[in-house]
KEMARRO-864699 format. One record per residue: chain; y, x, z of N, C-alpha, C, CB in turn; residue number from 1. Coordinates in Angstrom, 1 decimal, padded with zeros to 4 digits. Each point is the difference from the previous one (the first is absolute). Glycine has a CB too. Layout:
N
SITE ch    n_y    n_x    n_z   ca_y   ca_x   ca_z    c_y    c_x    c_z   cb_y   cb_x   cb_z   i
SITE  A      Y      X      Z      Y      X      Z      Y      X      Z      Y      X      Z NUM
...
END
This chain:
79
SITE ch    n_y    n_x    n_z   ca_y   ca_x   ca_z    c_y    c_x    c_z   cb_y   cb_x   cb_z   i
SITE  A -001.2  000.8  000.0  001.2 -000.8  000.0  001.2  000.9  000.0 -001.2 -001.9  001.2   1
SITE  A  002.3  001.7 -002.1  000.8  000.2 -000.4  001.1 -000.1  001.5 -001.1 -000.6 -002.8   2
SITE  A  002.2  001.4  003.3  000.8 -000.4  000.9  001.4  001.1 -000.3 -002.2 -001.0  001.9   3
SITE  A  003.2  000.1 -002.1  001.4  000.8  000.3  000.7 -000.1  001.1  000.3 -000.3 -001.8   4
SITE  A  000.1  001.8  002.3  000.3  000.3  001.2  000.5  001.1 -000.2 -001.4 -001.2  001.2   5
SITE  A  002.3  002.0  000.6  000.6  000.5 -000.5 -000.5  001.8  000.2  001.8 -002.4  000.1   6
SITE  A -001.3  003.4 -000.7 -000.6  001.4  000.3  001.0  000.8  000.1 -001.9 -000.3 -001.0   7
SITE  A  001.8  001.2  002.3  001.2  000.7  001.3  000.1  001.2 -001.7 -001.0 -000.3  004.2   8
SITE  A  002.2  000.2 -004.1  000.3  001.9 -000.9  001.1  000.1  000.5 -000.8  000.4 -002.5   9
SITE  A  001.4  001.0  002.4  001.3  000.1  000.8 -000.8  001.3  001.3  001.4 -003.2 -000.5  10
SITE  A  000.4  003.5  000.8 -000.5  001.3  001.3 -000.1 -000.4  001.3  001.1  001.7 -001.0  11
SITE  A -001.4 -001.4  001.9  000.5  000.0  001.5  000.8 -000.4  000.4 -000.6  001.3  000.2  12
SITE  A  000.9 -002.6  000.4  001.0 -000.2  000.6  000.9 -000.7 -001.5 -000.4  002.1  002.4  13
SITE  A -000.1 -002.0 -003.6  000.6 -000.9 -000.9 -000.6 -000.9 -000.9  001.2  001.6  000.1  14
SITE  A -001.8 -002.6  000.6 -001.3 -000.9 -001.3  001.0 -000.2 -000.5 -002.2 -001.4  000.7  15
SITE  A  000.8  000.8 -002.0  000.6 -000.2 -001.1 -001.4 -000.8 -000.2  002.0  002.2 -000.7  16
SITE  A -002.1 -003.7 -000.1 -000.9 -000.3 -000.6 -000.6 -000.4 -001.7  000.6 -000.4  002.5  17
SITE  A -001.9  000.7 -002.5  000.1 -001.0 -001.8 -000.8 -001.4  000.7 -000.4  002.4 -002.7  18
SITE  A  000.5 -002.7  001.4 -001.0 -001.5  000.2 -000.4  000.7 -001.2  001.0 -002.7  001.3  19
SITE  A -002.7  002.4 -000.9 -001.0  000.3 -000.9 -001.1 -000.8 -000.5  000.7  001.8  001.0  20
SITE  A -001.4 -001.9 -001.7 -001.2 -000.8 -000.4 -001.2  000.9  000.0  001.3 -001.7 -001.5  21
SITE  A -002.0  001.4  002.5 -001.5  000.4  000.9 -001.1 -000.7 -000.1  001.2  000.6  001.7  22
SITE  A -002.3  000.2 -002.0 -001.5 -000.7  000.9  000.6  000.0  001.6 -002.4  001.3 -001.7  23
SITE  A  001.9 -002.8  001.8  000.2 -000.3  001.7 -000.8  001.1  000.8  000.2 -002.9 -000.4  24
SITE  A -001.4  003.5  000.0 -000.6  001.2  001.1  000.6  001.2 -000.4 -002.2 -001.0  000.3  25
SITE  A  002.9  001.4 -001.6  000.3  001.2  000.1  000.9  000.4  000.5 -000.8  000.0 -001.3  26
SITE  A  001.6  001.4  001.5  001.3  000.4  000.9  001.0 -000.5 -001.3 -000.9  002.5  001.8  27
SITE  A  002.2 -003.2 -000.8  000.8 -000.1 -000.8  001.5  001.4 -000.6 -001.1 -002.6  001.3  28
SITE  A  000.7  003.8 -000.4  000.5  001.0 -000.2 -000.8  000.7 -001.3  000.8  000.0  002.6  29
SITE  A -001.9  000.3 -002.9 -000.3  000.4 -000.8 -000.8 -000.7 -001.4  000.3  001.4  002.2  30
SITE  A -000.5 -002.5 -002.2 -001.0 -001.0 -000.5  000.5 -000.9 -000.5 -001.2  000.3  001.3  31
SITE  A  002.6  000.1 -001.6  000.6 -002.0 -000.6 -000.3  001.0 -001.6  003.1 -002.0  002.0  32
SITE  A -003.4  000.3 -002.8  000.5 -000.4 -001.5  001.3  000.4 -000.6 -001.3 -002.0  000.6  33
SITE  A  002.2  001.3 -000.1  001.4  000.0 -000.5  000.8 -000.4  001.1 -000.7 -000.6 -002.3  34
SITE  A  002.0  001.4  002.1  001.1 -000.3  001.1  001.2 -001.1 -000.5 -000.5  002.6  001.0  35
SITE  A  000.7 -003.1 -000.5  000.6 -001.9 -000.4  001.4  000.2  000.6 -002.4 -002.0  000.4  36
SITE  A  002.7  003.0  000.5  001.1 -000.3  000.7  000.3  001.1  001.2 -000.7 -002.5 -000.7  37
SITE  A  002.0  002.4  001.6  000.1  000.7  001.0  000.7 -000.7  001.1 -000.2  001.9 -001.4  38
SITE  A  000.3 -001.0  002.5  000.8 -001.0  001.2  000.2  001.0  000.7 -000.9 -002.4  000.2  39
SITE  A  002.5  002.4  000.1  000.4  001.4  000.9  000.4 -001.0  001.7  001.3  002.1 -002.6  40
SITE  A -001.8 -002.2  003.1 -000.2 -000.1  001.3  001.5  000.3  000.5 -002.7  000.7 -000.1  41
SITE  A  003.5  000.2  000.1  001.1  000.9  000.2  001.1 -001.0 -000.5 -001.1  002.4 -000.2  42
SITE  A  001.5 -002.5 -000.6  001.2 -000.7 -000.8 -000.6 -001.6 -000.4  001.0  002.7 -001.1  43
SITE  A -002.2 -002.5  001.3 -000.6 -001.7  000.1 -000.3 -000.8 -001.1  001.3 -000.2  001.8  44
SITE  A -000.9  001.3 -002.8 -000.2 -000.5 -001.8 -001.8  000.4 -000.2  003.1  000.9 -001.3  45
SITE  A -003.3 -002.3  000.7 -001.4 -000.3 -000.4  000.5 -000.4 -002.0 -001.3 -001.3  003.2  46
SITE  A  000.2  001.4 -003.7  000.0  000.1 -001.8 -001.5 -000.4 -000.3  001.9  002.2 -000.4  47
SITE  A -002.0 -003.1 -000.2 -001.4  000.1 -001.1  000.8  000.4 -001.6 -001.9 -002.4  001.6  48
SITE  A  001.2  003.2 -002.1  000.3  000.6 -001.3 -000.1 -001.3 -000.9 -000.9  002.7  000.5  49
SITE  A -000.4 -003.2 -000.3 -000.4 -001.3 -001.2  000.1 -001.0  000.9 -001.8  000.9 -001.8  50
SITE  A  002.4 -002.0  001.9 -001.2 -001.1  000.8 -000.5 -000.5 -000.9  000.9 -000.8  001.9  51
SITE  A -001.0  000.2 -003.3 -001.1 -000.2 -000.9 -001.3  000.5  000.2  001.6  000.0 -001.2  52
SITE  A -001.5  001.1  001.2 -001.5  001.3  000.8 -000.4 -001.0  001.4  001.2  003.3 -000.4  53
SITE  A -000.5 -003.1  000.7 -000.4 -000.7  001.9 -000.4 -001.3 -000.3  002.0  001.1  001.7  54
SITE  A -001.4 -002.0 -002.3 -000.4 -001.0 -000.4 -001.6 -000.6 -000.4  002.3  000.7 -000.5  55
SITE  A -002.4  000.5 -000.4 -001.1  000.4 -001.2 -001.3  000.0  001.1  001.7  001.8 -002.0  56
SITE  A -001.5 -001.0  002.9 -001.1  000.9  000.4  000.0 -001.0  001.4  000.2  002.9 -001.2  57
SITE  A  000.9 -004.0  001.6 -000.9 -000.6  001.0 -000.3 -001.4 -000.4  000.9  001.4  001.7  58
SITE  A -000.8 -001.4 -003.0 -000.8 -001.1 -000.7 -001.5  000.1 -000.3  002.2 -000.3 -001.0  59
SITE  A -002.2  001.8  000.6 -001.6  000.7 -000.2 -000.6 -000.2  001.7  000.7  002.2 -002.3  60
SITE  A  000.0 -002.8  003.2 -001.2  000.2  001.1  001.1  001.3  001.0 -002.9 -000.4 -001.9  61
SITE  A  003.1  001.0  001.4  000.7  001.6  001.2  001.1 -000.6  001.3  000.3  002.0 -002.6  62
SITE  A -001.0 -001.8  003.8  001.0 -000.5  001.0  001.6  001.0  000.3 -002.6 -001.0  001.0  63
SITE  A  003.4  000.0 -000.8  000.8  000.9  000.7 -000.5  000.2  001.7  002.0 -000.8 -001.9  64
SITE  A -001.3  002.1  002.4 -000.1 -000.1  001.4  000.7 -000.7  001.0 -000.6  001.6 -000.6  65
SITE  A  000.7 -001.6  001.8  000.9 -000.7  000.5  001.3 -000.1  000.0 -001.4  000.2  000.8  66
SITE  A  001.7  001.8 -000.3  001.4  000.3 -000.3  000.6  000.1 -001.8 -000.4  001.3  002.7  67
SITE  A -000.4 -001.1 -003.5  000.3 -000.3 -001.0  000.8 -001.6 -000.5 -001.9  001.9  000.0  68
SITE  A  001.0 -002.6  000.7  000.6 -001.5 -000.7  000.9 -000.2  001.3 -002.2 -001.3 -001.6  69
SITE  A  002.4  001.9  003.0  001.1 -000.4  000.1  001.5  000.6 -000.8 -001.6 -000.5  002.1  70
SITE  A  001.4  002.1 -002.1  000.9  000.2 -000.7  000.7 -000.7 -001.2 -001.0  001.6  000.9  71
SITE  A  000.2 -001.9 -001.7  000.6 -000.7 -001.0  000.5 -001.0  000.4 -001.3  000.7 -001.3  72
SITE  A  000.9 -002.0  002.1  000.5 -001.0  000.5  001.2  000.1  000.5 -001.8 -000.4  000.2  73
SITE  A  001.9  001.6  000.7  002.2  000.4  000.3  000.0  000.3 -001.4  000.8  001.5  002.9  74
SITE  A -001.1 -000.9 -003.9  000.9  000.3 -001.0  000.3 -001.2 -001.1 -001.0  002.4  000.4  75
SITE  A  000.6 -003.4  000.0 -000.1 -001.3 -000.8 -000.8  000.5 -001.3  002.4 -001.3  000.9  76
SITE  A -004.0  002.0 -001.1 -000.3  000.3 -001.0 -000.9 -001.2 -000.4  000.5  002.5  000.4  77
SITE  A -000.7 -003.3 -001.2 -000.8 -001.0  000.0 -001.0  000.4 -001.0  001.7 -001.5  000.8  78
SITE  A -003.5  000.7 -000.2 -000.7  000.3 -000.9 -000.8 -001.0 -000.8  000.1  001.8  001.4  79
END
């Protein structure tokens, strides 16, 4: 099963995130498909590159995660 969620990059003391598309058992640091997006934690800006894509792939079945679909929800991203 397909799952988008999000994966820590960035240094110490500075996350930084992508949203990625994963096998739900694999690591999402090393193991995603394709990266859809980012979210800096810091300045509080979140981005999906496509939502068409996002769209796409949770029509095929691929879950979002929790904090994923809340994010979007403050961002008014609709799916």
């Amino acid at each position: 099963m397909l799952k988008i969620r999000l994966s820590r990059a960035g240094k110490r003391n500075s996350p930084f995130f992508r949203v990625v598309l994963t096998e739900h058992s694999a690591a999402a640091k090393h193991g995603y498909k394709e990266v859809l997006g980012f979210y800096n934690p810091l300045s509080k800006e979140f981005k999906i590159k496509d939502v068409e894509k996002v769209k796409l792939y949770t029509s095929h079945g691929a879950q979002l995660s929790p904090r994923v679909l809340k994010l979007m929800q403050t961002n008014q991203i609709a799916l």
